[in-house]
N, C-alpha and C positions, 0 to 999 in steps of 0.2 A: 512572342519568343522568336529568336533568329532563325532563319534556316538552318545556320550550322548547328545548332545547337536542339534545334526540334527532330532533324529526322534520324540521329542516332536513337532517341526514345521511341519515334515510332519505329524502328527496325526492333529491340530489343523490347518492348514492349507485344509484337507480334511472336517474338521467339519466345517467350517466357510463356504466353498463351499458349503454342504450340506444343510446344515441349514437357510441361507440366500439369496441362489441364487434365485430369482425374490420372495422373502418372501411373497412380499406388493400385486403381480400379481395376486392370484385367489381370487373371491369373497369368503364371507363368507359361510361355509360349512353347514348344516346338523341343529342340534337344539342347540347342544352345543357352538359351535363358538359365532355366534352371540345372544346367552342368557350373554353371561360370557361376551363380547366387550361391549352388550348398558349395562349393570348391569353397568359396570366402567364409562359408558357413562354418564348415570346418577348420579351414586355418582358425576362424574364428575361436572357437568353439576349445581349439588347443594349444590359443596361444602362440598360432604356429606363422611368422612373417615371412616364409622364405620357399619353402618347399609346397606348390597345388598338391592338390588332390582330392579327387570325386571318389562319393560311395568308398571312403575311408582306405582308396588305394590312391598309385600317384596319377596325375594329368599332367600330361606331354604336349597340350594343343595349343596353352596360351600359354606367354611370359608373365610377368606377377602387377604391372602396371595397373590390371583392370581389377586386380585382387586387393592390393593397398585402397586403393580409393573404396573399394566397398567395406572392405574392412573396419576400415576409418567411418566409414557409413552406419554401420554397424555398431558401434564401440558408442556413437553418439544417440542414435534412432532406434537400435535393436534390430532381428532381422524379420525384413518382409520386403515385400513386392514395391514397396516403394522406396525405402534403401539402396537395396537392389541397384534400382535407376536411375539413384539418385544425380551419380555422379555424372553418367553418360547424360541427363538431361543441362545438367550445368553447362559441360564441356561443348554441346552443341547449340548452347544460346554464345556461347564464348566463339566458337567455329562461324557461326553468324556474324558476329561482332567486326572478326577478323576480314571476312568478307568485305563488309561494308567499307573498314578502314583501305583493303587495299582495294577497294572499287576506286574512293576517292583519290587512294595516295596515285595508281595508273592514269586515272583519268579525272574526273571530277563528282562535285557532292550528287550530283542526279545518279549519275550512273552508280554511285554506292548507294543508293537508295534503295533503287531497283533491282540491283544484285541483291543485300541485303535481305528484301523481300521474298526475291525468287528461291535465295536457300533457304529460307526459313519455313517455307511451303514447299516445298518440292516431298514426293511422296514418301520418294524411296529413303531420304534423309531423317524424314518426321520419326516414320519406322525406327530407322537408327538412333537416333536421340534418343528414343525411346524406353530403349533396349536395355537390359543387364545383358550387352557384349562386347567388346573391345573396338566395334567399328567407331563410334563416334569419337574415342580417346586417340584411336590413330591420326583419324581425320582431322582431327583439333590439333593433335603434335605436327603435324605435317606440312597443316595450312600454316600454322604457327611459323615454322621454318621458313617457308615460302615467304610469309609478310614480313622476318627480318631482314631476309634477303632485300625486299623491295622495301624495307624500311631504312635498312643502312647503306643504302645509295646503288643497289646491283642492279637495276636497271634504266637507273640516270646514267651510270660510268657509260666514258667512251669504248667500244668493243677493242681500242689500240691502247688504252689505260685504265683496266678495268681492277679495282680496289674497292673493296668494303671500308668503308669508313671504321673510325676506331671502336674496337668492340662487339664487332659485327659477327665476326664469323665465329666467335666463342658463343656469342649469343645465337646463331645459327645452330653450329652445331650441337649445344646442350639442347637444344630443341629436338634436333637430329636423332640424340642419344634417349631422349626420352619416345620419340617413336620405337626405340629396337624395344625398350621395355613394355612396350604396347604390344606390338605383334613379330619384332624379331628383325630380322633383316633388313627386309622391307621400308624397315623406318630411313636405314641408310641409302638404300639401292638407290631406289628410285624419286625422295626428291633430290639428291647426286643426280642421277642422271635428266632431269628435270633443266638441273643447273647449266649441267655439261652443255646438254642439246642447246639451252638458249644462247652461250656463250657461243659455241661454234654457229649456229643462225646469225647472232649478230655480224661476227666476223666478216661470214660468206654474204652478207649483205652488204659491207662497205666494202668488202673486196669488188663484187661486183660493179657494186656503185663508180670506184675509183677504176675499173679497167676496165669495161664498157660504158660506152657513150645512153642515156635512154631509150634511144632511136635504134641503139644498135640491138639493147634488150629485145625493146618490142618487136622486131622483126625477128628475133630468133623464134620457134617454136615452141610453145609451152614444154613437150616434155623433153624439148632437148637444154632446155633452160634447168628444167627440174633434174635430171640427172645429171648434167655437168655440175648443179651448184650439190646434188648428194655428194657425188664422188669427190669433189675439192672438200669438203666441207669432212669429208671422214676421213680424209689423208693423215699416217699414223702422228707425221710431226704437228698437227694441228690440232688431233685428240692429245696428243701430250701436253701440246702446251696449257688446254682447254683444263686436262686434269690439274697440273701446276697451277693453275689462275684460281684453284678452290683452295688451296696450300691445305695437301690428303695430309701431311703429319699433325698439322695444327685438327683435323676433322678425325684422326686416327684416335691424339690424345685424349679432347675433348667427348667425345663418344662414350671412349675405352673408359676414363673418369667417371661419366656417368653411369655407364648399365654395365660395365664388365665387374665392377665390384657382385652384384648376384647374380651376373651367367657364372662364376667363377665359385660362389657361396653354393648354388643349387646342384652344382657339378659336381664339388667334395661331398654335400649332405644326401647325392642318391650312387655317388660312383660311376657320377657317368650315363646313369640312363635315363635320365632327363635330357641332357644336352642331344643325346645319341635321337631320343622319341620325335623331341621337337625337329633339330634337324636334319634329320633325315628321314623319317615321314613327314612331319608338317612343315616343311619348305620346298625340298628338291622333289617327292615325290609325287607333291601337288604341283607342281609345274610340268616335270615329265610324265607325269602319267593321270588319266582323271579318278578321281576316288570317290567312294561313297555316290557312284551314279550321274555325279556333278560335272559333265561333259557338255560339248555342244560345239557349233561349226565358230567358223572365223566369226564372221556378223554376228557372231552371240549378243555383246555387248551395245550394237546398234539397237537393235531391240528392247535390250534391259533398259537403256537408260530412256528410252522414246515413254516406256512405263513408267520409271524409277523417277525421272523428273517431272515427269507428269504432275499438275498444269502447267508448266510454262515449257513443255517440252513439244508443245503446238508451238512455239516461238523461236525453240532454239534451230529447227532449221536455217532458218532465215535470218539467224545471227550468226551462224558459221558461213552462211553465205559472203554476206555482212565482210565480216570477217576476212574470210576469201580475197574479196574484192581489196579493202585496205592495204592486207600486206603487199596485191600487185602494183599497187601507189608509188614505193619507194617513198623517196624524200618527199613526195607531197604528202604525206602520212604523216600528223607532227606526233599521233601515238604510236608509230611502227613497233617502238623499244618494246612498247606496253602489248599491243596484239601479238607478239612472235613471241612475249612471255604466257599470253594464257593460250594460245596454239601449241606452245611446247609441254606447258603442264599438261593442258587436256590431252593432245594425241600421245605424248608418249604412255601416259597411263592405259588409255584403250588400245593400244597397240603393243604394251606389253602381255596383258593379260587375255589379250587377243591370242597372244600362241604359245599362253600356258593352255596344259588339258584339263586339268578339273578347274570350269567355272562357276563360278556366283556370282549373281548382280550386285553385292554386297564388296566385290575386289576392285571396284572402280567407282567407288564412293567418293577415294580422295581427289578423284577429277571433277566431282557435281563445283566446287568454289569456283573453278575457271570455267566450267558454263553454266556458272551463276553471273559470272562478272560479262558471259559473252554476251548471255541476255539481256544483260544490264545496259549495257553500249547498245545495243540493237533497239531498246525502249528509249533510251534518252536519242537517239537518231531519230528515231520515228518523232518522237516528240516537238525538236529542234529544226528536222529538214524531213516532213515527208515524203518527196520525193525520192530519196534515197531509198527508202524501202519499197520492192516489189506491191504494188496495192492489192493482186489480188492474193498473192501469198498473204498477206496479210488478213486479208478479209476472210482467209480460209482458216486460218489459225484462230480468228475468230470465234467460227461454225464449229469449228472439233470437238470442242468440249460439250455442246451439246449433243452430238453425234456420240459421245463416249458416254454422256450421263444416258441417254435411252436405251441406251446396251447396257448399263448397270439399272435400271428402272426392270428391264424385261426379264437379263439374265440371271440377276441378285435372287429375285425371289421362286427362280425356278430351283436352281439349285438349293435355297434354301425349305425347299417342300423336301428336299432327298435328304439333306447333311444337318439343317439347322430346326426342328420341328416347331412352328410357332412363331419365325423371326422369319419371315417373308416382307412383313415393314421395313426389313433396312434394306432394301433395295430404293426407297423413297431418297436417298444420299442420293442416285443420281440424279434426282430434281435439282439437286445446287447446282449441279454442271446445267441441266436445261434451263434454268429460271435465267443463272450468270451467264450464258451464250446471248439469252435473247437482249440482257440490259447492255452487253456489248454491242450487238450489232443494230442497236436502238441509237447507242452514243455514235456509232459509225455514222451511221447514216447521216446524221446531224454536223459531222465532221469535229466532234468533241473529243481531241485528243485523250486529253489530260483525263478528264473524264473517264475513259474507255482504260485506260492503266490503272487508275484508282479503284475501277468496278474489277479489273481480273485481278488485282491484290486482293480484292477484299472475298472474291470468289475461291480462289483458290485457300485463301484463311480458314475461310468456311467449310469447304471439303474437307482439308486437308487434318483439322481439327476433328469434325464429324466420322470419318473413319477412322483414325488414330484411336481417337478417344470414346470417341461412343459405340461406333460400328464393332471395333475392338473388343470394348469392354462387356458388351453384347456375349458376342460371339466365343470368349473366354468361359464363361458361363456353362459351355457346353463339354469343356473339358474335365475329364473323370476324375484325375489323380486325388486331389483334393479331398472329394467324398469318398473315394474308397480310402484314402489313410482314415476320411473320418470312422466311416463304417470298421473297420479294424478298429481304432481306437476303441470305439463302441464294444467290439468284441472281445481284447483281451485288455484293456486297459488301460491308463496313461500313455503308457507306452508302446507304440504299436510296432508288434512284429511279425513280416510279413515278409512271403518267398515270392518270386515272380516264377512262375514256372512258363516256359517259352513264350511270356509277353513282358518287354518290359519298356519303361518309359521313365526318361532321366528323371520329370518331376516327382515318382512316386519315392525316391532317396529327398528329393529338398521338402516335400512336405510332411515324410516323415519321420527327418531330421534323425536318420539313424543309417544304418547300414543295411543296403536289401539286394539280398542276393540273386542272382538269376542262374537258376537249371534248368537243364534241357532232357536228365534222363531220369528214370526212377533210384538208379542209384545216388543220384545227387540230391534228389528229394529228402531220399528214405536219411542218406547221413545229415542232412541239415534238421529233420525231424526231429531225429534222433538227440541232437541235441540242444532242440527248441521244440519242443511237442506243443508250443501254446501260440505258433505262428500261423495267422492265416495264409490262404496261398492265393496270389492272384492270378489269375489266367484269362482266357480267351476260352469262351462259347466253343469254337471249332477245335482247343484240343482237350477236354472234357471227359471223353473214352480213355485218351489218353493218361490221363489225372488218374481217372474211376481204377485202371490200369495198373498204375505204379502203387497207388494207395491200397491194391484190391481191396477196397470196398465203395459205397458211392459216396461221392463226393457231400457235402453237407452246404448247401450255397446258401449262402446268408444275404448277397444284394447282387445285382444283375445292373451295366449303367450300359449304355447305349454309345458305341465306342464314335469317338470324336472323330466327325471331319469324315465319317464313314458311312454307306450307304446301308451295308449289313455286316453284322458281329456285332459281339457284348463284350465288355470287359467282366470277369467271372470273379466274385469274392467268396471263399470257399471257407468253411469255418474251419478253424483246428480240430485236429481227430477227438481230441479229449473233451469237446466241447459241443452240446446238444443245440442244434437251431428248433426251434418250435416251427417255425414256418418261414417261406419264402418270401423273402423282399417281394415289392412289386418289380414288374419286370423290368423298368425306366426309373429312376429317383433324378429329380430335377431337383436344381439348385433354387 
């Protein structure tokens, strides 16, 4: 079989492993999973295509892109935990794909190889993929945008005659318009300004080219070089024309065509307090202001992503280096076009969300494809001209991963004596970083390139699968929600109904596929009793007095579980008043 023709299969062969190997196996994670699964559950459930909403009120968090596709998930599969993800698994074997095409279509088939590979493993993406959450459909709508860009000729064009070939920018921006349906704005802003920034780069680089001599470059001073080409480069008639060169009416209609039909539908069917929730808390207020705890300094994001692309993020130093060095080339750089396109992708994403205040490593997700392709260039360099790469950065990037697997060997399983009782073996997952260090720097030594990338693809596969999927599916296990709907079931029947009194937790509405309300006082209790007297109540061990309190009398506990992810507390299942327990659960019920 060809080259060309063999390593799209093995990229997309590695994704499909990734991304779906035991998909359906861990319960629902965290707040996000199952808010965004019962949301589709219920549209579901009432027939309802237009209008979210969780625990059978509205949700203001997402736009409906991630709800249709589970929907549709749903409608085919029925709903569960693999449903759920289904779709976010597809669209990140698809966001791989895309990778690899535009590894090739920037540079050539090596280099989309090894991109290819790197997003497909990289940690923080697997996670994603993963997920019933909107990360991986934004990411996919995004990168999507970005590869027709560079598919319909926008970064072959001369910076003095720059034109999307015929069909380009409608097909760009319905791409465009299907990100605002993913997470809202966002889809347009910023790969717009993506666009913007590389047009004005291009520019200010044949500007320079054409009105300084090389000689005259090189003797000026790097940062006096870097601020004169900022300031020329942001001058307002130059951002105009920059805007004009995307033609915003053609991006306006095309958009508006696609996703303004249901901002417009959800607007009439709530009055407005949809449009108002989303944006103005979940846009402007996540940017000005940090929420839900989610803060953190400038270098937040330097951080996240040294973990988030984690394995290959021991490499990406030394491909921004890489990199670096290129674009000070100028015309001896026959990829400049191509470097100052994934320069501008990646830095303006970490640099906008650098000075928003509420962060998540999850908000610069859609820059992991451009330091996938940077890693990509930096593996086929090494490969092509060792020399070009630093040897001992290299050699160190080698070392990391087993330096990271024996802190996951020691710390894995300490923590797992506090948090996880009996699952101190999966701290053995960091043996694949120790085992894959040492068969790298075995190929090093021997000077076996090729070698040495084939073993860290196949290491990072291996990890990167091993905690997704197993380490995961482990560790889900330990979470409550599940057994207490079961335990209610058990207690009042089919249908399990059940109060959260001041504990509660999104998945206990998706597992018990009904409405569960949360109180905080005895009078909230007493009226929900009142007219459910055959509801259990779930609470928390520490407010128990509390309960015995509102109820005056004592509470009737029927199962005790060992609260998740927690050192000490229980989650408390209390029987209905009307309802005699003979005796107490044991104190821990294990799945």
């Amino acid at each position: 079989m060809r080259l060309e023709v063999r390593q799209p299969w093995v990229v997309f062969v590695a994704a499909v492993v990734v991304f779906f190997t035991m998909l359906g196996r861990p319960y629902l994670w965290d707040e996000d999973e199952p808010k965004n699964a019962e949301c589709a559950r219920e549209m579901y459930e009432a027939g309802n295509w237009s209008v979210p909403q969780f625990n059978y009120e509205l949700r203001t968090d997402k736009p409906i892109l991630l709800y249709w596709l589970m929907l549709a998930a749903y409608h085919v599969g029925g709903v569960s935990e693999f449903t759920a993800r289904f779709w976010s698994a597809v669209l990140a074997v698809g966001t791989t794909m895309l990778v690899y095409q535009l590894g090739r279509r920037l540079y050539d088939a090596r280099v989309a190889l090894w991109s290819g590979l790197a997003m497909a493993t990289c940690l923080m993406f697997a996670i994603s993929g993963r997920a019933a959450t909107p990360d991986s459909t934004l990411i996919f709508c995004i990168t999507l945008t970005l590869y027709l860009f560079v598919r319909f000729g926008g970064v072959e064009a001369s910076p003095d005659g720059f034109r999307l070939r015929r069909g380009g920018y409608v097909a760009m921006y319905a791409a465009m318009g299907l990100a605002v349906l993913a997470k809202g704005p966002v889809g347009v802003v910023l790969p717009g300004g993506i666009l913007g920034l590389f047009l004005l780069c291009r520019k200010q680089q044949e500007l320079a080219t054409v009105t300084f001599a090389p000689e005259t470059l090189a003797a000026r001073p790097w940062y006096r070089r870097a601020f004169g080409n900022i300031t020329q480069a942001l001058a307002p008639r130059r951002l105009l024309a920059a805007a004009l060169e995307l033609k915003p009416l053609v991006l306006l209609a095309v958009v508006g065509l696609v996703a303004l039909p249901w901002y417009v539908t959800v607007g009439l069917k709530t009055d407005g307090a949809w449009l108002a929730g989303f944006l103005g808390k979940h846009n402007v207020a996540r940017f000005t202001g940090s929420m839900e705890g989610h803060g953190g300094p400038v270098v937040y994001y330097l951080f996240a992503i040294l973990v988030g692309f984690f394995p290959w993020s021991c490499l990406l130093p030394i491909g921004i280096y890489r990199l670096a060095v290129r674009l000070r080339e100028n015309d001896a750089n026959p990829h400049r076009a191509a470097d100052t396109f994934v320069a501008c992708w990646a830095g303006l994403y970490v640099g906008f969300f650098s000075l928003a205040s509420t962060k998540l490593p999850s908000y610069v997700l859609p820059a992991y494809p451009a330091l996938a392709i940077i890693t990509g260039k930096l593996i086929e360099e090494r490969l092509r001209a060792p020399s070009l790469v630093p040897r001992a950065w290299f050699r160190w990037a080698l070392y990391t991963p087993a330096i990271i697997g024996v802190g996951i060997c020691i710390a894995l399983p300490i923590v797992a004596a506090y948090l996880l009782p009996g699952d101190a073996w999966l701290g053995a997952i960091g043996g694949v970083l120790v085992v894959g260090s040492g068969v790298l720097v075995y190929f090093a030594r021997r000077e076996q390139s090729q070698r040495i990338m084939i073993a860290y693809a196949a290491m990072s596969l291996v990890f990167t699968v091993g905690l997704t999927a197993g380490v995961a599916s482990r560790i889900s296990m330990h979470t409550t929600s599940s057994q207490v709907v079961a335990d209610v079931r058990q207690l009042t029947g089919s249908q399990p109904s059940l109060v959260a009194f001041r504990h509660y937790e999104p998945t206990l509405v998706y597992y018990a596929q009904r409405h569960v309300p949360s109180v905080a006082t005895a009078d909230e209790l007493a009226a929900w009793l009142a007219e459910h007297p055959n509801s259990c109540i779930v609470t928390r061990d520490e407010h128990l007095l509390a309960l015995e309190a509102a109820l005056d009398a004592k509470p009737q506990i029927a199962a005790r579980h060992k609260r998740f992810l927690r050192r000490r507390g229980e989650i408390v299942v209390v029987a209905p008043p009307a309802v005699s327990v003979a005796a107490e659960s044991p104190a821990v019920l294990k799945r």
